[in-house]
TORNU-253450 format. One record per residue (C-alpha): residue in three letters; z, y, x. Coordinates in steps of 0.1 Angstrom, whole numbers, plus 5000, padded with zeros to 4 digits. Last residue first. Layout:
N
ALAZYX
...
//
This chain:
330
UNK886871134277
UNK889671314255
UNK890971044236
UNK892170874269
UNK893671174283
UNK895371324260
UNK896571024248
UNK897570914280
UNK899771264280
UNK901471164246
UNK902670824257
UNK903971024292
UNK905871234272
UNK907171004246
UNK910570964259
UNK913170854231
UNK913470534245
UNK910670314226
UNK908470614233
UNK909770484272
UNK908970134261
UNK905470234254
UNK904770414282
UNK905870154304
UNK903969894291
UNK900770134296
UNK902170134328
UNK898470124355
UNK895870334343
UNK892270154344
UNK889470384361
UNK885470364357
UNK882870554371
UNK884970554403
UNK884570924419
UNK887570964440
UNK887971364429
UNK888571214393
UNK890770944409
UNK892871244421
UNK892671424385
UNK894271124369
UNK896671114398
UNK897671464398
UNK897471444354
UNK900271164360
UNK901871354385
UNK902471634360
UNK903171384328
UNK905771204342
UNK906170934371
UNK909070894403
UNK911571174387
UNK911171054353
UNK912270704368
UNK914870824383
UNK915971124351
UNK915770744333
UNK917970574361
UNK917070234377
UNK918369904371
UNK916669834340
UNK913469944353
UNK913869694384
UNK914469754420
UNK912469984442
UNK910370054410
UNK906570204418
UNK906870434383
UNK904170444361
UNK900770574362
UNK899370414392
UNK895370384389
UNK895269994391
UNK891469874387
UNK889570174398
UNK885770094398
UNK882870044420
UNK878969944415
UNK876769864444
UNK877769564454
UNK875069384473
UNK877369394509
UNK876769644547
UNK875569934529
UNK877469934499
UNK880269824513
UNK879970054537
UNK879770394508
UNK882670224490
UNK884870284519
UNK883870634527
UNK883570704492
UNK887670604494
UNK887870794523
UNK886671084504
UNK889471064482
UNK892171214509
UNK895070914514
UNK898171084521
UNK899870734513
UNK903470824497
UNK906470684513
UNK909770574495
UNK912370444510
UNK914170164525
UNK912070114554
UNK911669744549
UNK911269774517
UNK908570114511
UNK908870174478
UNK905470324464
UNK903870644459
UNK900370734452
UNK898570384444
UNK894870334437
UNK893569954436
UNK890169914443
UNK887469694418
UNK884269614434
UNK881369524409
UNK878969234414
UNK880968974435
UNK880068724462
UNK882768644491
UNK881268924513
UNK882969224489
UNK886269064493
UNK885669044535
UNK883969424529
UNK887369544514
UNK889269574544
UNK892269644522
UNK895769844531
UNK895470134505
UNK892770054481
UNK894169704483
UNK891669454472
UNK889369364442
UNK886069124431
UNK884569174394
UNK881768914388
UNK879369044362
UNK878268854333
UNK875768594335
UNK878268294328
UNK878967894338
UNK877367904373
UNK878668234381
UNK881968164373
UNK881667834393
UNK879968014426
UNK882968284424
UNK885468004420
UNK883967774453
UNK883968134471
UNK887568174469
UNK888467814478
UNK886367904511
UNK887768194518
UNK891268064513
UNK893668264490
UNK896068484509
UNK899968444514
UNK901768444478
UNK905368304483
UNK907168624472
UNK904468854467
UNK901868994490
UNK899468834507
UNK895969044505
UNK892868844506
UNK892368784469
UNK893369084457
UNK893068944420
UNK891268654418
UNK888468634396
UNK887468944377
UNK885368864346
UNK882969134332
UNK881869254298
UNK884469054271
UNK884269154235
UNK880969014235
UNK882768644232
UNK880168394239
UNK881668324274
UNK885468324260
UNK885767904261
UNK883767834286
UNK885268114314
UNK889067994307
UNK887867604304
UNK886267654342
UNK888767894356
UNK891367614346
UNK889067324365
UNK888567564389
UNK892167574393
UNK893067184386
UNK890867114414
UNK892867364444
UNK895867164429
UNK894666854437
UNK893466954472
UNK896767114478
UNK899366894472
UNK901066874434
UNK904066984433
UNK904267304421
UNK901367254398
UNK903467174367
UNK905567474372
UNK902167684358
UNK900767934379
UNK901168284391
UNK900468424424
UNK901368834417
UNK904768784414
UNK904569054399
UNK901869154376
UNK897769144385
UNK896668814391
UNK896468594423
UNK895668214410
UNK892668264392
UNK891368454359
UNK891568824354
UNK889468964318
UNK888069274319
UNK887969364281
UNK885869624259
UNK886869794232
UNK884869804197
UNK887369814178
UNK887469504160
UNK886769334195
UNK890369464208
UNK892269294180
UNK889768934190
UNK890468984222
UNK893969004227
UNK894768794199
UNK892768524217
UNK894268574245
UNK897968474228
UNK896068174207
UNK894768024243
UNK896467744244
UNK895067444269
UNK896667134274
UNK895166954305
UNK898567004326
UNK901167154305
UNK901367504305
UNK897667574306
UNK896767944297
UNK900168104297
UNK900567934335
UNK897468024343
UNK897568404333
UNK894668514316
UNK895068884332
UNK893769174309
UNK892169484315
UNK891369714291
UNK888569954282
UNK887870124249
UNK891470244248
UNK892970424214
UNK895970544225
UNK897370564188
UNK895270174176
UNK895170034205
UNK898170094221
UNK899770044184
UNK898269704188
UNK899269584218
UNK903069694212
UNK903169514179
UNK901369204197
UNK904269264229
UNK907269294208
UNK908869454238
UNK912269374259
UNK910569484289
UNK909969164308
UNK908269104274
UNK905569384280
UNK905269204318
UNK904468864304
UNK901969024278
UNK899869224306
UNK897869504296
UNK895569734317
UNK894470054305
UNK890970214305
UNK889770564313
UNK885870614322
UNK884670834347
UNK883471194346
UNK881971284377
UNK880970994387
UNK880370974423
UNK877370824445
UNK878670664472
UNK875970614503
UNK876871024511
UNK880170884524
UNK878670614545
UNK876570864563
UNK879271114569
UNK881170874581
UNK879170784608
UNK877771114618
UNK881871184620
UNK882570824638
UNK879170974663
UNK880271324668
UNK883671294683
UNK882670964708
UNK879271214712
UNK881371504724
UNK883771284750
UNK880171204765
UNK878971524763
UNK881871674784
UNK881871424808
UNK878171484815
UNK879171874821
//
């Protein structure tokens, strides 16, 4: 009999547990849709990347987007700042009335995923550790009276290596550019990691306002060769949000990456359009929309809007004309 309530309180307590953590996260029930928007990656894709921009503004009509200041777009010669692209960016999505997320640091969103200039390349680590804040630092100045932008996000899955050549970013070094963002502005500090494979409390830890998860169905698995999809039920993701909300001062939480294009085991030019149909369309778009629905973010920026564009571009406006379903209709 006492082994039997023994093994029933190691079943009971992680489900007591849980259960806790899970009621913690209070879910929206109808969150906001942005898009994120990289230039680099719309010129990867053959795109006029301001003519794109603006017809995603002006047909898909976002009032949230997410955009990375890349470092190596931002300073591409050491001390000699441009920021005339960025300042497109937020100036055409100021005039109506969207609001921007914009990524500074080392780790952004976009393959490689560590970006910087060549310049740094060789430079040893301390120095280069300095001419990063002193980036952040110009990067935060020079947008901080711009009302167009409502949160920065510093680092972008800071404590997650992936990329060729992109281990982790130190603690400490982290911390030093959440302390100088803070110093320099009032608006809220957006920290991320892997919805999929992050710990999420270290992130949360470093200092942030408002966590940011990634939220990706399907991906190409390399060293398996395939592709796997995470059978990740949404409650774990209240799960998660509900401890760092216990155990951290973040209380708000928001989708960053929602996947809505396809997780390319090579490259989109490489790859098949019934392929790439296969991998994202309009059906597992809605499953994912609906999924990060049942997940609870107040707030949740789709992933491909590049994508969607080129494939209008194509002669396959399907998943263009289900994002505008979508978007227009929140």
């Amino acid at each position: 009999m006492k082994i039997r309530k023994i093994i029933l309180m190691w079943i009971l307590a992680p489900v007591i547990l849980f259960g806790f953590f899970y009621l913690q996260f209070k879910a929206e029930k109808n969150p906001a849709w942005g898009v994120n928007f990289s230039i680099p990656h719309a010129q990867y894709l053959g795109l006029d990347w301001k003519k794109a921009y603006l017809e995603i503004l002006q047909d898909l009509g976002p009032r949230r987007l997410r955009i990375p200041a890349y470092w190596e777009l931002v300073e591409p010669q050491q001390g000699q700042f441009s920021f005339s692209d960025i300042d497109f960016l937020v100036s055409e999505a100021g005039k109506r009335g969207a609001m921007i997320i914009l990524v500074v640091g080392y780790k952004q969103p976009r393959w490689p995923e560590c970006h910087e200039p060549e310049w740094v390349r060789i430079q040893n680590e301390k120095i280069k550790n300095q001419n990063l804040l002193d980036y952040i630092k110009t990067v935060i100045e020079h947008y901080k009276d711009s009302p167009t932008v409502y949160a920065w996000q510093v680092e972008n899955e800071p404590y997650f290596p992936y990329g060729p050549d992109c281990g982790s970013v130190p603690a400490d070094l982290y911390k030093r550019e959440l302390a100088l963002v803070k110093s320099l502005d009032t608006r809220p500090l957006i920290v991320t990691d892997s919805g999929e494979k992050g710990a999420w409390l270290p992130t949360a830890w470093a200092g942030g306002d408002i966590f940011g998860s990634t939220m990706y169905r399907k991906v190409y698995h390399h060293k398996k060769q395939k592709y796997v999809s995470y059978a990740i039920p949404p409650a774990l993701y209240r799960i998660k949000a509900g401890l760092v909300k216990a155990f951290s001062n973040i209380d708000e939480f928001i989708g960053v990456e929602l996947q809505a294009e396809p997780w390319f085991a090579t490259d989109v030019y490489q790859t098949s359009w019934e392929k790439q149909a296969e991998l994202m369309n309009p059906q597992i778009f809605s499953d994912n929309a609906e999924y990060a629905r049942r997940v609870g973010f107040a707030e949740n920026y789709f992933w491909g809007v590049e994508w969607w564009y080129w494939a209008k571009n194509q002669g396959h406006p399907e998943m263009w004309e289900a994002a505008k379903s979508i978007i227009n209709n929140q």
